[in-house]
C-alpha positions in Angstrom: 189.7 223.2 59.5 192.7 223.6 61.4 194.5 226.0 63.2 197.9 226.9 61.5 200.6 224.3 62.4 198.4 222.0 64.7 196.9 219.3 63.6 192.5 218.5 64.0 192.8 216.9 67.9 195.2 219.3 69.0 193.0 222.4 67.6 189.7 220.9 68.8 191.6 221.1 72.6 192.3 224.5 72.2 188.6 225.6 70.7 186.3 223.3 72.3 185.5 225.4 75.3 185.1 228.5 73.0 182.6 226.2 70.4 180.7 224.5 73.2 178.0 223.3 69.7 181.1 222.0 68.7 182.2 220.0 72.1 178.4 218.4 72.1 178.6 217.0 68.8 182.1 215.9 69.3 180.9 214.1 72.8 177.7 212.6 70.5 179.5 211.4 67.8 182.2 210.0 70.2 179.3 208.2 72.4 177.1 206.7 69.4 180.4 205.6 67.7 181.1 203.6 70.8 177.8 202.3 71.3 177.9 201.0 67.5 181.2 199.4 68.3 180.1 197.4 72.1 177.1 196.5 69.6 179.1 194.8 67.0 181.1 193.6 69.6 177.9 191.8 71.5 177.0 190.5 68.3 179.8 188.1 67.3 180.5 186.9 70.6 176.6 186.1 70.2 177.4 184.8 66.5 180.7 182.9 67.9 178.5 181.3 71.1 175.7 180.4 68.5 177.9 178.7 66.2 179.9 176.8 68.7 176.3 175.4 70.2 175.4 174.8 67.0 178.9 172.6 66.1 178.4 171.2 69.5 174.6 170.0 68.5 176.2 168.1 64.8 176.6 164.4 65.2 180.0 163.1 63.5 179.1 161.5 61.0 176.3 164.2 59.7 179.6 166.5 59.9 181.2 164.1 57.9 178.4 163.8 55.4 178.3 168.2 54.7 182.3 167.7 54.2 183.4 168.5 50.7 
């Protein structure tokens, strides 16, 4: 819900000092959605790095025998 005419960011400015239950779970949600996104981050660079060691590790002609 919103105050009249503002939209829900610029309401939560005004009320979050007034609703401090409301500031904490803003700040948890905010956190744990980062922490969710630097963990799908970590994991493809991991799937990336695993990949590229495992193209590195493929002969050329056992790549050319999984073509087609």
């Amino acid at each position: 819900m919103c105050l009249p005419a503002l939209n829900h960011h610029e309401t939560y400015s005004i009320e979050k000092d007034r609703l401090p239950e409301m500031k904490m779970y803003h700040e948890h949600t905010v956190h744990t959605s980062q922490q969710e996104q630097q963990t799908d981050k970590e994991v493809d660079e991991r799937v990336q790095a695993m990949r590229e060691a495992q193209h590195d590790d493929v002969e050329p002609d056992e790549e050319i025998a999984f073509e087609g």
